[in-house]
C-alpha positions as CSV (number, residue, x, y, z in Angstrom):
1,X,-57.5,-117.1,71.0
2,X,-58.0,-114.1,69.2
3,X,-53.7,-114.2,68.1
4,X,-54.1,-117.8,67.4
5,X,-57.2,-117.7,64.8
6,X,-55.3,-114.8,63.1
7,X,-52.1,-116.5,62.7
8,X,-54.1,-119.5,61.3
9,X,-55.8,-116.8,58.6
10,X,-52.7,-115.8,57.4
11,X,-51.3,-119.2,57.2
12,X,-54.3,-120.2,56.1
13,X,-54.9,-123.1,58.6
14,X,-57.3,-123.5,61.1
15,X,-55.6,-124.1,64.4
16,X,-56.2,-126.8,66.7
17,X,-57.7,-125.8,70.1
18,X,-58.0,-127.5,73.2
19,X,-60.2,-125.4,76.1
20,X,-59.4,-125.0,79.4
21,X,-61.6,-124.8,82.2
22,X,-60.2,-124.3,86.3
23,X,-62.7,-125.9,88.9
24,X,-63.4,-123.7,92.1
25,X,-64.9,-126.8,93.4
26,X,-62.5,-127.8,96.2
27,X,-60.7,-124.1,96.0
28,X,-63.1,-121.5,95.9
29,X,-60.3,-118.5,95.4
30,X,-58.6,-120.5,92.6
31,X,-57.6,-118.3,89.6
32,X,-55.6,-118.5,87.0
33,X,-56.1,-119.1,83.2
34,X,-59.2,-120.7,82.2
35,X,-63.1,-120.1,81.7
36,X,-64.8,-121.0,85.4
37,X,-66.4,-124.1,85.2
38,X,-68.6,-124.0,88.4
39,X,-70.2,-120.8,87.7
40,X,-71.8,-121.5,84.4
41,X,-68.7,-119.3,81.9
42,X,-67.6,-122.5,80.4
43,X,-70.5,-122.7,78.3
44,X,-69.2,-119.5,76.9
45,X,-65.9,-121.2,76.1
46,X,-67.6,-122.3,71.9
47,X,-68.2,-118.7,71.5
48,X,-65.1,-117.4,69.4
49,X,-65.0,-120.6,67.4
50,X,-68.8,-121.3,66.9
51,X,-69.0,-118.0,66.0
52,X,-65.7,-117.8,63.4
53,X,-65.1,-120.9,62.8
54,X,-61.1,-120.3,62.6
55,X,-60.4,-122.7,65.2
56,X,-61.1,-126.5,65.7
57,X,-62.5,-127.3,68.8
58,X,-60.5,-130.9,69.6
59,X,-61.2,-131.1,73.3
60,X,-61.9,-130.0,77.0
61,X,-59.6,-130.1,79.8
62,X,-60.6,-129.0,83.2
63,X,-57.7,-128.4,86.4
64,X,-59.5,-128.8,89.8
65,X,-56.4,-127.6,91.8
66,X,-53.0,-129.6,93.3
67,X,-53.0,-131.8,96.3
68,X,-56.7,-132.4,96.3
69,X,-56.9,-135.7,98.9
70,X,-61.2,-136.2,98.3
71,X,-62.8,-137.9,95.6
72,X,-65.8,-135.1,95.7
73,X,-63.8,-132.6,93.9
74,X,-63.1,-134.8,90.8
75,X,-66.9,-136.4,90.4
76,X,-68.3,-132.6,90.3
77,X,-65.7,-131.3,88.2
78,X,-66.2,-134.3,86.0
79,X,-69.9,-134.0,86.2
80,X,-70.0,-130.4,85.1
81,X,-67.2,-131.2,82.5
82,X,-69.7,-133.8,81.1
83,X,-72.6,-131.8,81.0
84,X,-70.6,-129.0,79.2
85,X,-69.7,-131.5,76.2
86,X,-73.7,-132.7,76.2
87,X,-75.0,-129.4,75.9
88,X,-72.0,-128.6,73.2
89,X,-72.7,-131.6,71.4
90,X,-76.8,-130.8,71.2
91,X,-75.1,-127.7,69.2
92,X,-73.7,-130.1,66.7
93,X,-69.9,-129.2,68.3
94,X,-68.0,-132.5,69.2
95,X,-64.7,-132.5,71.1
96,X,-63.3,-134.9,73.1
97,X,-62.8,-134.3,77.5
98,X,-59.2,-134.5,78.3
């Protein structure tokens, strides 16, 4: 993030951003790239671009893991995913949930 809002500086463009959130939901020992959703970091995901405002927040996108067979998994991850853009939007920042 930090790379991408300095290449936009010096091209004097303010990058598109799309967050990404991974789910321990159905996987607790998932990891990988991504703010945690389940555990409350995804609220941290506005942060660098509240804060700067070099990026433009355009959405949230959320992997729960592969070869998940329940339903469970996607209404919680959806849920919390929900809740996130809510609580962003009370902060005047509007994306869209991918």
């Amino acid at each position: 993030m930090i790379l991408t809002s300095e290449i936009g500086e010096q091209l004097k463009i303010k990058p598109k951003w799309l967050c990404g959130f991974i789910s321990t939901v159905a996987l607790p020992a998932v990891s990988g790239s991504g703010f945690k959703l389940m555990n409350g970091e995804a609220w941290g995901c506005h942060q660098p671009n509240h804060d700067n405002k070099k990026l433009d927040l355009v959405g949230l996108h959320c992997h729960i893991g592969t070869y998940i067979m329940a339903a469970w998994p996607y209404h919680t991850a959806a849920t919390k995913l929900a809740e996130l853009a809510v609580r962003l939007e009370k902060k005047s920042i509007t994306c869209k949930i991918h």
